[in-house]
N, C-alpha and C positions, 0 to 999 in steps of 0.2 A: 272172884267173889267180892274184893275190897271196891273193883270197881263197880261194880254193883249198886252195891251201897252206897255208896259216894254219887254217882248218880240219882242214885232216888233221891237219897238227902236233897243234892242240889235241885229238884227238879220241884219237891216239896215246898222249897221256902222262895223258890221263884212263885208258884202258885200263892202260897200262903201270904206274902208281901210285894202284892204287884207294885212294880215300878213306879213315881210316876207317870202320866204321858205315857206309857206302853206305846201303844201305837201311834201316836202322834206323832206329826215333826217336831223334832225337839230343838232346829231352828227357831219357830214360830213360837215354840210356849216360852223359850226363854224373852223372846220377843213381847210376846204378852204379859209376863212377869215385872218388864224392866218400863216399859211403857202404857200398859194398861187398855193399848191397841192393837189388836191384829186384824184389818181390813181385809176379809175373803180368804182368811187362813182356812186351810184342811187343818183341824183337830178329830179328824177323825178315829172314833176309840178311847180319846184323851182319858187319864183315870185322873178326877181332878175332884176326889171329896174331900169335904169338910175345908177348902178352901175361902179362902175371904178374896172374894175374888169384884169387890163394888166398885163401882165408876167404872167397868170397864168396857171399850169399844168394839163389838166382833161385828160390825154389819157384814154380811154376808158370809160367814162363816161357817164352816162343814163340821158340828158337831157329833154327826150320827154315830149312834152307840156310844157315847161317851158315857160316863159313868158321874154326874157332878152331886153323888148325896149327900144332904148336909153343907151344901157350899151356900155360901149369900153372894148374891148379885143384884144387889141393892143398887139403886139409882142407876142399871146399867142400860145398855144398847141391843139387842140381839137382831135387831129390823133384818127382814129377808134371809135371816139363818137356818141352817134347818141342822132339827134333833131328831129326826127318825131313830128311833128306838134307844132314844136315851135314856139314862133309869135318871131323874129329876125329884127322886123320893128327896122329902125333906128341905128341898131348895129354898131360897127367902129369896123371890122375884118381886119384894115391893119397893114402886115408882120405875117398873124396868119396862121399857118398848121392845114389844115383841110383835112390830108389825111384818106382815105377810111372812111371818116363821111357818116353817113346815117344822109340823110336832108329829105326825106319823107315827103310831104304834109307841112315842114316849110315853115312858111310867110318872104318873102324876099319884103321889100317896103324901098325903101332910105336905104336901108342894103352897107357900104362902105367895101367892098371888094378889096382895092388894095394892091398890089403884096400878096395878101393871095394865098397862096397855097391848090388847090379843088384837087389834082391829086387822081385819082382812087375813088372821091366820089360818094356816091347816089342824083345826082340834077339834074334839067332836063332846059332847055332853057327858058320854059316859065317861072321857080321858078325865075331866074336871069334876066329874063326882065327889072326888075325893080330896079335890086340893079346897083352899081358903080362898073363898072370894068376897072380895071387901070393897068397893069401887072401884070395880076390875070393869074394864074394857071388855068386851065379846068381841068376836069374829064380827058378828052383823052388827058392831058398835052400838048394843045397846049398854046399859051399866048394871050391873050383879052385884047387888049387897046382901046376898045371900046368906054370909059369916058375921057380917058384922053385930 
């Protein structure tokens, strides 16, 4: 019975306080942490909110279902990444290149997107409903001052 309990417990506060990085290689984040580059890292899953995570370099980087709400990634790089079904609620993506990113099913809710660059992305009108767009870049490179 004691083990019982002990296992919920423990199974509770695994739940209740994920990790960071859960799934991720935890190679690569500390990689990304120390250097503010990981060129074609798998962070796949990564749980990486409310990070301050600006100036950093992920071209080609496997973020899908990573979890980044509330993180800023200001003046960063994301070109050819993809975030298939990232939750991006809350992100601060302004002055950030997010060329030919695959966004696939990410959640964009209060996502600030100004002067971010989308040119030739994977996102569709209804993904960006929601976010802030301020001399944002579009997929068909037009310019969105939609918020401002």
């Amino acid at each position: 019975m004691k083990y019982r309990v002990f296992l919920a417990i423990a199974l509770l506060i695994l739940f209740l306080f994920p990790l960071p990085a859960w799934a991720a290689n935890q190679n690569q984040i500390v990689k990304l942490q120390n250097t503010r580059r990981c060129q074609s890292c798998d962070l796949t899953g990564a749980y990486l909110p409310i990070k301050k995570l600006d100036y950093i370099y992920l071209l080609d980087a496997d973020l899908s279902n990573a979890n980044l709400t509330g993180a800023s990634m200001i003046f960063s790089n994301l070109s050819r990444a993809t975030l298939t079904g990232a939750n991006l609620k809350y992100v601060n993506f302004q002055h950030t290149k997010m060329l030919l990113t695959n966004f696939d099913n990410a959640i964009f809710d209060q996502t600030n997107l100004t002067e971010a660059d989308l040119t030739s992305s994977n996102i569709s009108e209804s993904q960006l409903a929601k976010a802030k767009l301020c001399k944002t870049t579009l997929p068909n490179g037009l310019i969105s001052n939609r918020d401002c």
